[in-house]
C-alpha positions as CSV (number, residue, x, y, z in Angstrom):
1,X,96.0,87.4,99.9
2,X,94.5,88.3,96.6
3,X,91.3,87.2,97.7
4,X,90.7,88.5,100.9
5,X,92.5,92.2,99.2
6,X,89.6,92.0,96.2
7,X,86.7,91.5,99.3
8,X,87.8,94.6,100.7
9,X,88.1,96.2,97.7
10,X,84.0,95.6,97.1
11,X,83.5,96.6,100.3
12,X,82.8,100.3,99.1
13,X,83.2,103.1,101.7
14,X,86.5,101.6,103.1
15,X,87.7,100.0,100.0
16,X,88.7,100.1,96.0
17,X,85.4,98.3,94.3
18,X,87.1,95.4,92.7
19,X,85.2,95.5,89.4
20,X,85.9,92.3,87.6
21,X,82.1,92.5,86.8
22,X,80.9,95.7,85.0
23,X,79.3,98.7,86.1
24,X,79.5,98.7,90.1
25,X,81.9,101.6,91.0
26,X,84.9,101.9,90.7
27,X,87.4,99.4,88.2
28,X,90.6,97.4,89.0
29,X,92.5,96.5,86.3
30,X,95.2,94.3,85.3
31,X,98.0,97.0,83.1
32,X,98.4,96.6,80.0
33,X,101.7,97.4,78.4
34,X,102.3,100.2,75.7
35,X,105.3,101.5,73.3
36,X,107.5,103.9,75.1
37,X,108.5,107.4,72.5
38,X,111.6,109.0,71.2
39,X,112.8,112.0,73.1
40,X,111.4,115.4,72.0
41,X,111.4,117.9,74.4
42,X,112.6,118.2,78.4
43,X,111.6,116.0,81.0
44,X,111.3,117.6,84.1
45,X,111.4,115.2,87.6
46,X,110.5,117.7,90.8
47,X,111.3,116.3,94.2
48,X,108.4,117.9,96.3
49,X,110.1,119.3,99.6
50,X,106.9,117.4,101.9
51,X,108.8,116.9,104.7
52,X,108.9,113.3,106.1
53,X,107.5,111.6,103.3
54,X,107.5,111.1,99.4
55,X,106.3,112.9,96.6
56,X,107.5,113.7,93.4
57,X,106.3,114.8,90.1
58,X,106.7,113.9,87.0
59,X,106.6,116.3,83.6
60,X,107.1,115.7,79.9
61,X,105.4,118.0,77.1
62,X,101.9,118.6,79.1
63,X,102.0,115.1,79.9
64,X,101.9,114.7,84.3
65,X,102.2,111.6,86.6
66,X,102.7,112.1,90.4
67,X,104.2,109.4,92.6
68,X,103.0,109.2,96.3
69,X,101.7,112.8,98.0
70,X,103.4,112.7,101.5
71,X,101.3,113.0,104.8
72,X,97.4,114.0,104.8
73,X,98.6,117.6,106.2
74,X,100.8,117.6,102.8
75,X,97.5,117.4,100.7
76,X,97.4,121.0,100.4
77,X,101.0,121.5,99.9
78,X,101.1,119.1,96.9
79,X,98.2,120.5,95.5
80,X,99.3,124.0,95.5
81,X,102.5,122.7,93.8
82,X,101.1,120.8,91.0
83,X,99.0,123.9,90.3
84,X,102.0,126.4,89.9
85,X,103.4,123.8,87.4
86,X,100.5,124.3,85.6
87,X,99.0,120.8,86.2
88,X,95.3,120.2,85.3
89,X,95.0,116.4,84.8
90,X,97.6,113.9,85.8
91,X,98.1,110.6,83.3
92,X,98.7,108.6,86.4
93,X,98.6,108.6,89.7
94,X,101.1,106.2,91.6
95,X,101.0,105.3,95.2
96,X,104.0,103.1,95.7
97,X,102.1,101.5,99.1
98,X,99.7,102.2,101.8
99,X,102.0,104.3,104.7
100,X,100.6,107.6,105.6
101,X,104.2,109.1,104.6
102,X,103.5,108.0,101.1
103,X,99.5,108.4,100.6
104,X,98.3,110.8,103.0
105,X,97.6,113.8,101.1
106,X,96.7,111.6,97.8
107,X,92.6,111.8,98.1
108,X,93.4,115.9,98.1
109,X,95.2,115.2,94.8
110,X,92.5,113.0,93.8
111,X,90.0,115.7,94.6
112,X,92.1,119.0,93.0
113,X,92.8,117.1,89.5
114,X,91.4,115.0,86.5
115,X,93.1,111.6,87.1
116,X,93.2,109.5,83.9
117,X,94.5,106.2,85.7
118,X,95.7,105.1,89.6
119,X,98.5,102.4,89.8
120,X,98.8,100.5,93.8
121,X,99.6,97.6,95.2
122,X,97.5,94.9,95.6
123,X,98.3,94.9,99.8
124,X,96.0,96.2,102.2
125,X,96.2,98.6,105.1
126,X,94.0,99.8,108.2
127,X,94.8,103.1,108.9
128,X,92.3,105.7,108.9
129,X,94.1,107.4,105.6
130,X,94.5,104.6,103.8
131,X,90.7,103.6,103.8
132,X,90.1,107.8,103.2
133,X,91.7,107.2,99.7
134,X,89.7,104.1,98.9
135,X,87.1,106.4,99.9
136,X,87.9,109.0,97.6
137,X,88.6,106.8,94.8
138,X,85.5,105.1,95.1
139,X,83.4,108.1,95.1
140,X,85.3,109.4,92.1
141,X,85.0,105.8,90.1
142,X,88.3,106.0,89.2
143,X,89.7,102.6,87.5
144,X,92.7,101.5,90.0
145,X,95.2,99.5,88.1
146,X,97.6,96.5,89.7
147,X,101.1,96.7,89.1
148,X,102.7,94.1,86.8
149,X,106.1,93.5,86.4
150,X,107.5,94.1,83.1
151,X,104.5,96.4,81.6
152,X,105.4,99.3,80.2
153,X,103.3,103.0,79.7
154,X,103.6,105.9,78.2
155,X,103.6,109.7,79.6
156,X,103.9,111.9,76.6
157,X,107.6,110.9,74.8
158,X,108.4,109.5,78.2
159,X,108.0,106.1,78.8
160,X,108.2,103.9,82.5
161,X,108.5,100.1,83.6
162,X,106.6,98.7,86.0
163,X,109.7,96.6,88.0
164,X,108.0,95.9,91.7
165,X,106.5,94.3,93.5
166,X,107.4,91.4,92.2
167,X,105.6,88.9,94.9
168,X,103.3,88.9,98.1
169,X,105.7,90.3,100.5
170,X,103.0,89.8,103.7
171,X,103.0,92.4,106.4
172,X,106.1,94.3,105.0
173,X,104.5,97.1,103.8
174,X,107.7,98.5,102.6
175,X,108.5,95.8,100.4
176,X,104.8,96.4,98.6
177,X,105.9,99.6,97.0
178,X,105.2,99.6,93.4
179,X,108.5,100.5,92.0
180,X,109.3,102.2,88.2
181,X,111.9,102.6,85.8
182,X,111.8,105.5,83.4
183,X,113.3,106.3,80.6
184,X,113.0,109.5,78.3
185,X,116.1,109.6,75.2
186,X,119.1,108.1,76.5
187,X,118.6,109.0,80.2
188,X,116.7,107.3,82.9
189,X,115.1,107.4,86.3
190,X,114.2,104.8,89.3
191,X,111.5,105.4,92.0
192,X,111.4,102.4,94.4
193,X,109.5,103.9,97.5
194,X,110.4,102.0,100.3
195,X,111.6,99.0,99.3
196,X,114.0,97.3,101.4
197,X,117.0,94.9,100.5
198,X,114.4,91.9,100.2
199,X,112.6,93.7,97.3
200,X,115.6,95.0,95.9
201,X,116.9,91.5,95.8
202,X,113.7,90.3,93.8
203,X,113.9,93.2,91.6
204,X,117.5,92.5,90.8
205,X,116.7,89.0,90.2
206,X,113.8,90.0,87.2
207,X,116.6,90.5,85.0
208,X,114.7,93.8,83.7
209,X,117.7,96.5,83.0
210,X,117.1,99.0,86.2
211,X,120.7,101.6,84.6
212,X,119.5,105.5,85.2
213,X,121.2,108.3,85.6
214,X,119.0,109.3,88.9
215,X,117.9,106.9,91.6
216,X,115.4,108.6,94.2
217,X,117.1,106.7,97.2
218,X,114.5,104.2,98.9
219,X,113.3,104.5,102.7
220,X,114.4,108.4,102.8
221,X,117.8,106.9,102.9
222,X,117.2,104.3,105.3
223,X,120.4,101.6,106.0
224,X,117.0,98.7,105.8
225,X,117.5,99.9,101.4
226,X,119.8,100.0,99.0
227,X,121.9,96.9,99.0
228,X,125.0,96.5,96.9
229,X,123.9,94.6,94.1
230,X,121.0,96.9,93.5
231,X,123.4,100.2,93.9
232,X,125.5,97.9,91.6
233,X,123.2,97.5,88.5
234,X,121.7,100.9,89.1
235,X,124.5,102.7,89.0
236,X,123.2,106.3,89.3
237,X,125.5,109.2,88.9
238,X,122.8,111.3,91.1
239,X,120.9,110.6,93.9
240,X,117.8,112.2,95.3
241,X,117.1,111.7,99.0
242,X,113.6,112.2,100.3
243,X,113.4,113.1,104.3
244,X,112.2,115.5,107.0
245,X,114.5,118.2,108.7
246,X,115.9,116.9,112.4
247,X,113.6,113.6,111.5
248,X,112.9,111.4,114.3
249,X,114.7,108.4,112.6
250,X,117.8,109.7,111.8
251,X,117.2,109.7,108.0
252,X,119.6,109.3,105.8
253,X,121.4,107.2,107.7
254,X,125.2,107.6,108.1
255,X,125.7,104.1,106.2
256,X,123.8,105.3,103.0
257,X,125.4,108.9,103.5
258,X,128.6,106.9,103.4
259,X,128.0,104.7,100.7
260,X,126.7,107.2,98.2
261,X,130.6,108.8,99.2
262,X,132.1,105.7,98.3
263,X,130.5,105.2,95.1
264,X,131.1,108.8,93.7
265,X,127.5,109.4,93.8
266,X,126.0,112.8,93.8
267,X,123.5,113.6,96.4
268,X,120.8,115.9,96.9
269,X,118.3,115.9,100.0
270,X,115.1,117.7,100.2
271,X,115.2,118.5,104.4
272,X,118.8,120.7,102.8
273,X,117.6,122.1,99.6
274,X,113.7,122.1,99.6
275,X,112.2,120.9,96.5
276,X,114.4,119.6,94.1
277,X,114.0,119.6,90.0
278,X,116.2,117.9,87.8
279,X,116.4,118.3,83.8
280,X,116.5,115.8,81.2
281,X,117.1,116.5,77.1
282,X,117.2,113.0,76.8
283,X,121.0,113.0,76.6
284,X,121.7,114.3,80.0
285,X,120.3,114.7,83.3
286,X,121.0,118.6,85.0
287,X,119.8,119.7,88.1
288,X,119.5,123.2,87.2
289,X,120.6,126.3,90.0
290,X,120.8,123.6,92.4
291,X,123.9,122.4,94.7
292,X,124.5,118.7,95.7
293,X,124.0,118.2,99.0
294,X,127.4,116.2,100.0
295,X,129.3,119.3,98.2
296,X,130.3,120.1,102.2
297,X,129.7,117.2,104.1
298,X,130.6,118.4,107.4
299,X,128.0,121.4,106.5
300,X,125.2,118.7,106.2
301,X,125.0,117.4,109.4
302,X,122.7,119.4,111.7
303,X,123.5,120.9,115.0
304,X,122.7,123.9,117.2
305,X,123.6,127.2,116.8
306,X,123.4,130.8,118.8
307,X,122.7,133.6,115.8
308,X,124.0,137.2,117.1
309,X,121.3,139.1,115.2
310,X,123.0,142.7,114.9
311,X,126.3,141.4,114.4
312,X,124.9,138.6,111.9
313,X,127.4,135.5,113.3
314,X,126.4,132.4,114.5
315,X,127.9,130.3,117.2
316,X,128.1,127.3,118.8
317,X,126.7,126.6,122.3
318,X,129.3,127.4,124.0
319,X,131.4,129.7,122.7
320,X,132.6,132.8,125.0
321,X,130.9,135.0,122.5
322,X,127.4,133.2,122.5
323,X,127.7,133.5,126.5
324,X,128.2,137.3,127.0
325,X,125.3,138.1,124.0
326,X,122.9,140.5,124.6
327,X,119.7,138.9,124.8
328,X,118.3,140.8,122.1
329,X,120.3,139.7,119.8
330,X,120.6,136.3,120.6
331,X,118.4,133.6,119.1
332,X,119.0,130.0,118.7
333,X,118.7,127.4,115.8
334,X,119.2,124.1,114.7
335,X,120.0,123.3,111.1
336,X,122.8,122.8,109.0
337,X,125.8,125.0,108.7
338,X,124.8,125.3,105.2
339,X,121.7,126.5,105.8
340,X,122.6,129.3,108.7
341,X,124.9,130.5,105.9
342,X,122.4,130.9,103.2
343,X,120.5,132.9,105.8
344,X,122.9,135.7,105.6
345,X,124.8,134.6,108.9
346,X,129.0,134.5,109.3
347,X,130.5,131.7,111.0
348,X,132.0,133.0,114.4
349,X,136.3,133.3,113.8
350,X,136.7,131.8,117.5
351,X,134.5,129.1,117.8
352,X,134.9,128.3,113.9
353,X,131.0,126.7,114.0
């Protein structure tokens, strides 16, 4: 596999050039591990609200890294964020493995910012957007660094763990995704992408301590992630759900909605609450001016509503008051109760939406 993965890597306009040699193009390299630093000064983790997909950034004193950049038509998006943060050059550049959800919008990133290094899987894809970013990072001789278990880097006084993939997991792209552990004082984080319970069952058995305070939930909350004995050694008092409004998979998934429940976990979801941004002193982790999403789980689920726009209620489908609406007032939506309410709308006192 790691053959026929360095061949296309030399293969240039389609591929990473695999420099093992010197001087042709762009350089893969092998990590190599670093001391982690004490705490001094806030970390700061943003969630980036790009839909059906992944992308989040990572801050710590002028120090960036951003993991995965959603779909191609999220390029722009991310971009624009990172700028308002006041991001001129990221430290690394992570994507977790080669679905458009995950890298799509990268070679924008790649193209916007000074990239010091690029971490991916050593696992092949053919989509169009996949070989784009080889493109990109070709043209840009970037050096492209293959995750190893175990190494360790440094982002300003932060410091992260390299703790998947841990083996060829063939056609599963999912199971590719370079996942991280990181760590900043006394608190901790774990991005996994979209590993499913076969990675998570490898990772587990590293042995490498995977405790944090906030677990970005793999798969956009897919049922195919998060098995027990990962939640188990995890343990996250917060969890940070990536996913699309009125997806077309039905992400999260009322198992994991239910399990995070049952465990006393704290939710938050980016299709409820847009980007997300949580805190760390390196004693504790806040999300600050921000509601969990399970604070009103029968809020969260989305459904249709009739808004009455002079009388500023909503309504359900079929109440008798939706019915005999003028029609221009009436105007229809589909969302969660939470949201219709944060749009300045009252819940109808007959249907009770």
């Amino acid at each position: 596999m790691a053959v026929k993965f360095y061949k296309r890597l030399l293969a240039g306009a389609a591929v990473f050039l695999a420099l093992l040699l010197a001087g042709c193009g762009v350089e893969v390299q092998v990590s190599s591990p670093s001391r982690g630093g004490e705490a001094g000064g806030n970390l700061k983790v943003h969630f980036i609200d790009v839909g059906q997909g992944d992308s989040t950034l990572i801050e710590q004193d002028g120090h960036f890294m951003l993991i995965d950049a959603g779909e191609r038509d999220q390029g722009e998006v991310v971009v624009s964020y990172l700028k308002k943060q006041g991001v001129k050059k990221l430290d690394y550049v992570i994507g977790t493995h080669p679905h458009s959800d995950h890298i799509g919008g990268m070679a924008e990133v790649l193209r916007a910012f000074d990239i010091e290094r690029v971490i991916m899987p050593a696992k092949e894809h053919t989509i169009r957007t996949y070989e784009n970013l080889l493109d990109e990072i070709a043209a840009q001789n970037l050096k492209v660094t293959l995750p190893k278990v175990g190494d360790i880097y440094e982002l300003g006084d932060t410091s992260f763990q390299i703790i998947a993939p841990v083996r060829d997991y063939g056609d599963n792209l999912n199971n590719w995704s370079v996942g991280i552990r990181l760590t900043y004082g006394e608190t901790g984080f774990v991005f996994c992408g979209d590993a499913e319970k076969e990675a998570e069952g490898d990772i587990v058995s590293n042995g490498l301590t995977l405790k944090a305070d906030v677990l970005k939930i793999s798969h956009h909350g897919s049922s195919t992630s998060s098995s027990s004995r990962f939640m188990d050694l995890v343990d996250p008092d917060y969890g940070v759900i990536s996913c699309g409004k009125n997806n077309d998979y039905g992400h999260p998934h009322k198992e994991i909605r239910a399990m995070l429940k049952e465990r006393n976990i704290k939710s938050f979801r980016t299709d409820e609450l847009g980007t997300i941004v949580a805190a760390s002193d390196g004693k504790s982790v806040t999300f600050p001016g921000q509601e969990t999403g399970d604070s009103a789980p029968d809020e969260a689920e989305s459904h249709d509503y009739v808004f009455n726009t002079n009388t500023r209620k909503f309504h359900l489908p079929d109440c008798r008051s939706a019915a005999s609406m003028k029609k221009e007032n009436r105007k229809t939506y589909t969302g969660t109760r939470e949201d219709v309410i944060k749009m300045g709308y009252e819940p109808c006192q007959i249907c009770n939406p």
